[in-house]
Structure formats: structure tokens, C-alpha cells
C-alpha positions in Angstrom: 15.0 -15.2 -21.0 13.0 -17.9 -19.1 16.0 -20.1 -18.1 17.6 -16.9 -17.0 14.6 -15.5 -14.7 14.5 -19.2 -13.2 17.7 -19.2 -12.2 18.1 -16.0 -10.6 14.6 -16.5 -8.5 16.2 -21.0 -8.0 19.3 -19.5 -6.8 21.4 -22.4 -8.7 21.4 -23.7 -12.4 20.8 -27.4 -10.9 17.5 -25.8 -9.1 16.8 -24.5 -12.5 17.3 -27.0 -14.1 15.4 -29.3 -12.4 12.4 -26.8 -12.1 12.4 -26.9 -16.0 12.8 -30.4 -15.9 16.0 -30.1 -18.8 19.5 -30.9 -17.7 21.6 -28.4 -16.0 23.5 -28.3 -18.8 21.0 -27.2 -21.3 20.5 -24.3 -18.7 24.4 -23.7 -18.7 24.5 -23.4 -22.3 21.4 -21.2 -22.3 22.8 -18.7 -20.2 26.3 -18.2 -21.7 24.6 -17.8 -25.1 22.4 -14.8 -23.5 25.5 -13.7 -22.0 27.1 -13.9 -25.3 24.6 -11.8 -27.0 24.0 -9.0 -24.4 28.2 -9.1 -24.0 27.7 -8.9 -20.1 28.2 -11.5 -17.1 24.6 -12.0 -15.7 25.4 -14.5 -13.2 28.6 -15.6 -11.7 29.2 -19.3 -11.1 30.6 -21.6 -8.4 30.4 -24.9 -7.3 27.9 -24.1 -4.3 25.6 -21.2 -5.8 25.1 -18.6 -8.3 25.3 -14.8 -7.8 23.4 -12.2 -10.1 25.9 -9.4 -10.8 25.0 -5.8 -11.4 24.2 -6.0 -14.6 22.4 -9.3 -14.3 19.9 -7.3 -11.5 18.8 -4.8 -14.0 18.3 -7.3 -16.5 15.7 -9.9 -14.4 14.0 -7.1 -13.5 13.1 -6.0 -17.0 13.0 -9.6 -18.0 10.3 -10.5 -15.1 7.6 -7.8 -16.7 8.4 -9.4 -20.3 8.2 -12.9 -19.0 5.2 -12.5 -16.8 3.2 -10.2 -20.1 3.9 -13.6 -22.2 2.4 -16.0 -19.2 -0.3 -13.7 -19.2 -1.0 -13.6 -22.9 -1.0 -17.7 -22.9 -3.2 -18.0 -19.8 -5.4 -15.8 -21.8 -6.0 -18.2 -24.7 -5.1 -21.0 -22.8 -7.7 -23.8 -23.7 -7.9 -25.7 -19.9 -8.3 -21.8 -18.1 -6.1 -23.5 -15.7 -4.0 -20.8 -13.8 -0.2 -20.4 -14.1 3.1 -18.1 -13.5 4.8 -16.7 -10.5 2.6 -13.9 -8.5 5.0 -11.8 -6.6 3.2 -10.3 -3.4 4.7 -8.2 -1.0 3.0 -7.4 2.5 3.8 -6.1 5.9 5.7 -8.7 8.2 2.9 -8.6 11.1 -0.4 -8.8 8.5 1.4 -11.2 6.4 2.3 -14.0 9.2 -1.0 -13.9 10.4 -3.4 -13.1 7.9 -2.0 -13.8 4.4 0.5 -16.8 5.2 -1.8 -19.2 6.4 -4.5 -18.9 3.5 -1.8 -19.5 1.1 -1.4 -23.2 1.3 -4.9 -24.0 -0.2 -4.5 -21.6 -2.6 -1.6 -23.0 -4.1 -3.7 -26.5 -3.4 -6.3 -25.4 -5.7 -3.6 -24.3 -8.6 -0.7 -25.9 -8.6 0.3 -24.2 -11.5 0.8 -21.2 -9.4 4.0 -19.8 -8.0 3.5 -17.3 -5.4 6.8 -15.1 -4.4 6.0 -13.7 -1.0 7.9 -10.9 0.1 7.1 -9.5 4.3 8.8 -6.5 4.6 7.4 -3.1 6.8 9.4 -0.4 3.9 6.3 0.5 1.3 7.6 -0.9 -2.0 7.7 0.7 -5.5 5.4 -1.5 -7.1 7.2 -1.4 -10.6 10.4 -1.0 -9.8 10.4 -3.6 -7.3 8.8 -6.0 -9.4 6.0 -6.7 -7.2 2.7 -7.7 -8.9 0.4 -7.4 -5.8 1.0 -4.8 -2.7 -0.8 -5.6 0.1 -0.6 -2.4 2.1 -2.4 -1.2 5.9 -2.8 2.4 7.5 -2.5 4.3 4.9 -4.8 5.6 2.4 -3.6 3.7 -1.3 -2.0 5.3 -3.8 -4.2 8.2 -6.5 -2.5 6.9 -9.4 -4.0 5.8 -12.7 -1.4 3.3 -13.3 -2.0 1.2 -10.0 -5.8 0.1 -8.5 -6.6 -0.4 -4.8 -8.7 -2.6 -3.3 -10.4 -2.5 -0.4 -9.2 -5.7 1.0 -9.9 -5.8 5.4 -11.5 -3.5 8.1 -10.6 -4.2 11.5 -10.6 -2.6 14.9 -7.9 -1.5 17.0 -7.5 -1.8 20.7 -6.6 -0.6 23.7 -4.9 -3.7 25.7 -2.7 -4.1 29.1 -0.9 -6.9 30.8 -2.9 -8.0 34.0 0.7 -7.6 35.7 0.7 -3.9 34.5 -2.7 -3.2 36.1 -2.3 -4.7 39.5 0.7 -2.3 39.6 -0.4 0.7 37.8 -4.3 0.9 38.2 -7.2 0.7 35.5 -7.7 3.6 33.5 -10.9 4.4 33.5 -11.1 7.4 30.7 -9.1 8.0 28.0 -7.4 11.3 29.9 -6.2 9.1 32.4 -3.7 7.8 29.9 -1.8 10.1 30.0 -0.4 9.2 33.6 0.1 5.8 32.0 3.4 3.8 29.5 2.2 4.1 26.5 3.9 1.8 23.8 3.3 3.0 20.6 3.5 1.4 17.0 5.3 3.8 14.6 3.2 2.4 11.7 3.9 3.5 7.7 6.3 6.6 6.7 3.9 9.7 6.7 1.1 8.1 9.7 2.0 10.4 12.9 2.3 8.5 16.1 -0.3 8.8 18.9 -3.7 7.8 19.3 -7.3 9.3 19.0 -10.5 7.7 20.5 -14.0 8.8 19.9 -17.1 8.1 22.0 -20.9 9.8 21.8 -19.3 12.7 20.0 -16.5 13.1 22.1 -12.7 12.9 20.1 -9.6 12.8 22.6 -6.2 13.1 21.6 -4.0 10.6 23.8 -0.6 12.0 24.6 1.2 10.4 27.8 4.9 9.3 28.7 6.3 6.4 25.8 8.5 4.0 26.8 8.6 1.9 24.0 8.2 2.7 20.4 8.7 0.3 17.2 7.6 -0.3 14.1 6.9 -4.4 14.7 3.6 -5.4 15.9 5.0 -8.4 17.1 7.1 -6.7 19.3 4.5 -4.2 21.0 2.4 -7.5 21.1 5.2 -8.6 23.1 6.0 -5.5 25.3 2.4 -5.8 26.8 2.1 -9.0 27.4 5.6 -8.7 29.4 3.6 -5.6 31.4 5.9 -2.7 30.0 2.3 -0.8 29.6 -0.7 0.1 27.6 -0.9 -0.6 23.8 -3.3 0.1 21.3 -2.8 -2.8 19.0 -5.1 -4.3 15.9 -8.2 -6.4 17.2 -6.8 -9.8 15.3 -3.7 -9.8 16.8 -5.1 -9.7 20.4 -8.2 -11.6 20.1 -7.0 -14.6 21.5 -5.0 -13.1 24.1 -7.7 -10.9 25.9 -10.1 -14.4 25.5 -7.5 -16.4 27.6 -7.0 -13.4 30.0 -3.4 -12.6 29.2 -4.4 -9.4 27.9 -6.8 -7.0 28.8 -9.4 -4.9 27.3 -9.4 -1.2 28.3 -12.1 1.8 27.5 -14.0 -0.6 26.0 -17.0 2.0 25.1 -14.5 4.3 23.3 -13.2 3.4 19.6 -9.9 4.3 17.7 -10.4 4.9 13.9 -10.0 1.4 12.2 -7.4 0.5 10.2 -7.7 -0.5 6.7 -5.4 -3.0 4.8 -5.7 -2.4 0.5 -4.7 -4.8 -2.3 -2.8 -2.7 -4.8 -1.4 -3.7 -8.7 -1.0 -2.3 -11.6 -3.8 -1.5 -14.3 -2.7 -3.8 -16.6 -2.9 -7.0 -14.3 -6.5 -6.1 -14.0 -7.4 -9.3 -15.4 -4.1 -11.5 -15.3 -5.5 -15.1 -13.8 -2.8 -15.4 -11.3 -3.9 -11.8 -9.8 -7.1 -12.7 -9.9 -7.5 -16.1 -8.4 -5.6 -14.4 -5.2 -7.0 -11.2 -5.0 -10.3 -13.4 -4.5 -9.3 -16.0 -2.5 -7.7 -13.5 0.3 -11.1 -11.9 0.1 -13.2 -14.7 0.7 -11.3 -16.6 3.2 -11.4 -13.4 5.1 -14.7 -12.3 4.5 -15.4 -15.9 6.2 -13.9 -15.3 9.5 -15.8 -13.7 12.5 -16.6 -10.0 11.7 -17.9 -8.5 14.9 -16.0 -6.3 16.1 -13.5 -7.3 18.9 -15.4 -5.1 21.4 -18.8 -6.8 20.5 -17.8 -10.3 20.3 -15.5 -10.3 23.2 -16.1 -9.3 27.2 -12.3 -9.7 28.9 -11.3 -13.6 29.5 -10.4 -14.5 33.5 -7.7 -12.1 34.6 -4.4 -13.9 34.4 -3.2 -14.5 37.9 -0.2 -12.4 38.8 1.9 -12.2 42.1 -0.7 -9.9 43.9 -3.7 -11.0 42.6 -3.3 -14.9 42.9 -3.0 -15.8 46.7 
């Protein structure tokens, strides 16, 4: 059941093989005798690769659980505590270039008996189905299940930013219902979030609704679409900070606040206390928890304005 996991997730028997350090023939010979017994093709061979047929899908996935409960049962008697196994994590695209992708390296430096699958993708996964250990999820509230726990994993601000270029031509707004006169480019965020904004100040709560040019569900993108001067986004604090600092960006309405966003850590029950779960779930937190907190508004006043064709002589 092993061999066959590892060579669906190596893509190739010789991958395999060479993972389990036994000769791609051993694997070979492993395979067909599974294939024997359950009297279905798992994988088809050629020369170049190996393809998981139908039956061979619904098979690893069942076979991942089993074979992930028995790493977890050995690591759990294990005399050296060191931790090992394949931790499948899947996270949005955005949050998971910038926030997640970069701390992984010295994790993995720090257990190199640790696999970690890494899946970015924007759809919101089923967490057993999809044979994900660890969901990484922002903007929505997490699941109310008692078969999954959520934790709290990042806070962060969200801003209202414009190109330089797009305010030479367009004017400052100076309150939030001056917006509405304004491109808006909005981010369409997870299934069930309604788009549109809402900013509070001393009490106050205004409901943003203006003309939108450009809508899409990549951060990236909107990121992009600012910076180009399409118009006015409202766009998480980390993805901007160094932006409005160089002046490429700028921050708008800085006394009024959108509600934050909130990004949750979400497994199943019984992972509670696998190792491999365990050693990520804190090192995310901590390496997190060590960058600057304050709040982009606080830490920040707006960088030199970028010079433009009008306001550059």
C-alpha cells in the first residue's frame, strides 16, 4: 500500500523507487501483486510516466488516510520523537506565495523527515475527501463541525490603495462617499463573502458602492490592476506594505478601517496531536507572530509619491 501511494504522489515507479531506496523492480512487482489481489489496473505504464486510472484514484485516496493513521501510530511510539510522513496542506494561491511558501524551507530544515504536499488553489476544499490534512482558509468564518478544528492562525488589515497615476488623473478622495464617483476594483473573495466594501470610523459604518471596472478573484491581479492605475482597491495590508513604503501605491482614508480579515488553520479531530500537524501548525504561528504587527495604518505614513507624467517636471 506504501509502494503504491509513492508512486502515485513520485509520478513514476523509477521516482519511487528511488525514494524507497529499492530497485524499480521491486516496486514493479509490488504493484502488479496489489493489482492482482484487488483484480483492477491501478496505474497504467509507459516508458515516460505513469497514469493512475479510475479505479487507482479512489483507491490512493482511501490508501492515503490508512497510510498516514499507521505513520502516525509509529511517530507516536517512535523512540527518537523525530517527526515524519507527508503533511498535505492546501491554501489560497495569494496567502500561500507570500505567507506560507517562504516559511516552509526551514521548516523542512528542521525535520527532514517531513514531506510537505502543498496544494494553492482559491476553490475551498473538502478536507476529507480531498485528502488534505491541513486547510489553511481566509475571509470566511471556519467550519462548526465536530469533526474538523480551526485555528486562529493571522489577523491583518485591509486597505484602501491607488496608483499615483490614478490620482493625478482622478483626484484624492477624501471620504469614503466620494468613492463612489471613483473605479472600484474589487476582489470577489470565497463562495458565500458578498462583494463590496464597508469602512467604519468614530461610530460611523458606510457602505461603499461605486462604478467596478475590474473584478477577480486573484489578489495578484487586483494588486496588479492598481499599480497599472485602473483605480482604487481595497487590498490586504501585507500585500501592499512594501508598495505604499516605496510610493508606488498609495494609502487612502487612512482614519477609516475595513473589517479585518482573518486567515484559520483547519484539520480534522483526529490529527489533533499527529507530529507532522503539529510541528507546522506551530511553526506558521511563530514565524508569523514574529513579523511586524502594527497595523499598516500605524506603522506606515505614505512613501514619496511615485513620479508620473504630470506630477514629475
Amino acid at each position: 500500500m506504501k509502494v503504491f501511494v509513492r508512486v502515485v504522489e513520485s509520478g513514476s515507479l523509477t521516482a519511487a523507487a528511488r525514494h524507497l531506496r529499492v530497485s524499480a523492480a521491486t516496486v514493479s512487482r509490488q504493484l502488479l501483486a496489489l493489482e492482482q489481489t484487488l483484480g483492477a489496473p491501478l496505474i497504467l505504464r509507459t516508458t515516460r510516466r505513469s497514469t493512475v486510472t479510475d479505479a487507482g484514484r479512489q483507491y490512493y485516496e482511501r490508501c492515503l488516510r490508512v497510510v498516514r493513521e499507521i505513520d502516525d501510530a509509529q511517530q507516536s511510539v517512535r523512540a527518537d520523537k523525530t517527526v515524519h510522513g507527508v503533511l498535505t496542506v492546501s491554501a489560497p494561491v495569494t496567502l500561500g506565495l507570500a505567507r506560507v511558501c517562504p516559511h516552509v524551507p526551514a521548516l523542512l530544515a528542521k525535520h527532514p523527515g517531513l514531506r510537505i504536499d502543498l496544494r494553492l488553489e482559491d476553490r475551498v476544499v473538502d478536507i476529507v475527501s480531498d485528502g488534505v490534512d491541513i486547510a489553511i482558509r481566509s475571509g470566511i468564518d471556519p467550519p462548526d463541525s465536530g469533526s474538523l478544528i480551526a485555528q486562529p492562525l493571522l489577523v491583518y488589515g485591509r486597505v484602501l490603495v491607488a496608483s499615483p497615476a490614478y490620482l493625478d488623473r482622478r483626484g484624492e478622495p477624501e471620504a469614503p462617499e466620494a468613492l463612489a464617483s471613483h473605479d472600484l476594483l474589487l476582489h470577489l473573495g470565497a463562495p458565500g463573502i458578498a462583494p463590496g466594501w464597508q469602512l467604519f470610523a468614530e461610530g460611523r459604518e458606510v457602505k461603499v458602492e461605486g462604478l467596478t471596472s475590474f473584478r477577480t478573484n486573484a489578489l495578484f491581479a487586483l494588486r496588479d490592476a492598481v499599480l497599472s492605475g485602473a483605480g482604487i482597491a481595497l487590498l490586504p495590508d501585507w500585500l501592499v506594505r512594501d508598495e505604499i513604503k516605496r510610493g508606488a501605491l498609495h494609502l487612502l482614508l487612512p482614519a477609516w478601517s475595513a473589517p479585518p480579515g482573518r486567515v484559520f488553520l483547519i484539520h480534522r479531530v483526529e490529527l489533533r496531536g499527529a507530529p507532522r500537524v503539529r510541528v507546522f501548525v506551530d511553526h506558521l504561528r511563530a514565524v508569523l507572530a514574529s513579523e511586524p504587527a502594527d497595523p499598516l495604518r500605524l506603522s506606515l505614513r505614505n512613501g514619496p509619491r511615485a513620479c508620473t507624467a504630470t506630477s514629475c517636471g
